[in-house]
C-alpha positions as CSV (number, residue, x, y, z in Angstrom):
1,X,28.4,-17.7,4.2
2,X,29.3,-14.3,2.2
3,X,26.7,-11.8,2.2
4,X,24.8,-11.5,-1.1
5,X,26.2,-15.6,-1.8
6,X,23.9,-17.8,-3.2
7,X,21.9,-20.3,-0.9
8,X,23.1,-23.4,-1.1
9,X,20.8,-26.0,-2.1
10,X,19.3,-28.8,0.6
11,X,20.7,-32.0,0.1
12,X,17.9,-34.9,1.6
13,X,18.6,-38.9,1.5
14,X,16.2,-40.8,2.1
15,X,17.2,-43.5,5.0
16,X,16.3,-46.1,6.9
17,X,15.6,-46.1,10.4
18,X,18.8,-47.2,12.7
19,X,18.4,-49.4,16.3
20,X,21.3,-47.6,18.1
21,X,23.2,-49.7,20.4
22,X,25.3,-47.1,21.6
23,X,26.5,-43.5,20.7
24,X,30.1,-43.1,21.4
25,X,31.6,-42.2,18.3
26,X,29.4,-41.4,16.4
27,X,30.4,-38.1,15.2
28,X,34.0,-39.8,14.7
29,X,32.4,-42.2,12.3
30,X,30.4,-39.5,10.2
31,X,33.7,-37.6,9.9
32,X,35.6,-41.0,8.9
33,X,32.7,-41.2,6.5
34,X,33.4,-37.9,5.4
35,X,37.1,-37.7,5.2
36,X,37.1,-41.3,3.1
37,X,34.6,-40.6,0.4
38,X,35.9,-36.6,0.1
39,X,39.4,-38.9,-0.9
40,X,37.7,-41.0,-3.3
41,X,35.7,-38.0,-5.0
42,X,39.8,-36.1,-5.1
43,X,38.6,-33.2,-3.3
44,X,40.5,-33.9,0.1
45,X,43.0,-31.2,0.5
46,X,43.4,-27.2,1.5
47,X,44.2,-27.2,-2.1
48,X,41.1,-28.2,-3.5
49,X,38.9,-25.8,-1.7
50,X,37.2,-24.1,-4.1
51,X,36.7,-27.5,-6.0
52,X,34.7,-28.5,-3.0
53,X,33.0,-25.3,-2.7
54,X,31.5,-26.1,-6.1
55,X,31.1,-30.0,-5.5
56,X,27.8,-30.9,-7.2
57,X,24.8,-31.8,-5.6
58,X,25.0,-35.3,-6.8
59,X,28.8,-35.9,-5.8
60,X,27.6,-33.9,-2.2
61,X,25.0,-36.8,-1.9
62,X,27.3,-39.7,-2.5
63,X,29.7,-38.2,0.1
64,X,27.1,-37.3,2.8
65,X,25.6,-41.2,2.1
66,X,28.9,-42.9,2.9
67,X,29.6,-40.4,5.8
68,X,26.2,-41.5,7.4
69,X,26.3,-45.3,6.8
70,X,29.4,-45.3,8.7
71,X,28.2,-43.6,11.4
72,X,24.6,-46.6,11.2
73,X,27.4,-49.2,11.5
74,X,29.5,-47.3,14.6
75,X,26.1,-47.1,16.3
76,X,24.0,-50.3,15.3
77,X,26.8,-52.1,18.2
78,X,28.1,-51.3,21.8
79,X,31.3,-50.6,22.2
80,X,34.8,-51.2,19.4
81,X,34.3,-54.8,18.9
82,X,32.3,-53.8,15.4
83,X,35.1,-52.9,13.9
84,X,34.8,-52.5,9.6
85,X,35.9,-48.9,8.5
86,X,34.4,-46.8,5.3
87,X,36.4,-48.6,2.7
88,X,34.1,-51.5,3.1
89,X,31.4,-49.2,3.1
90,X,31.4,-48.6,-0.6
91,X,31.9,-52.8,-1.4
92,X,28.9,-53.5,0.4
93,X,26.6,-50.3,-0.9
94,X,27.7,-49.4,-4.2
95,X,28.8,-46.1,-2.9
């Protein structure tokens, strides 16, 4: 953060609690998440920096949301065999 920059604002969701089955990839699933709803929103790109610098706090909430429901469906089973990516994310939540 620049010195004398604004604070950003604190983005909460409420959520569910989540029975984990296992861990492993969890972090590769959030950024999955991430990656897949930034491309929806068009701000995926080095281009589009300063657009996503000044995403809204609504669009910021919709992205953070499908970045963590993909990482509840990567750990709510063991291992790979669960596999459904992000784009059926947003069929079965709206997102």
């Amino acid at each position: 953060m620049r010195v004398g920059a604004p604070r950003p604002p604190v983005i909460s969701l409420a959520w569910a609690a989540v029975v984990t089955s296992a861990r492993r990839g969890a972090g590769d699933a959030f950024m999955t998440g991430l990656i897949d709803k930034l491309w929806d929103v068009v701000l995926l790109g080095g281009h589009r920096r300063d657009q996503v610098r000044n995403i809204s706090t609504e669009v910021l909430r919709r992205v953070i949301k499908v970045a963590a429901l993909s990482v509840a469906l990567t750990v709510a089973r063991p291992g790979a065999a669960y596999r459904i990516g992000p784009p059926a994310i947003g069929r079965r939540t709206g997102c």
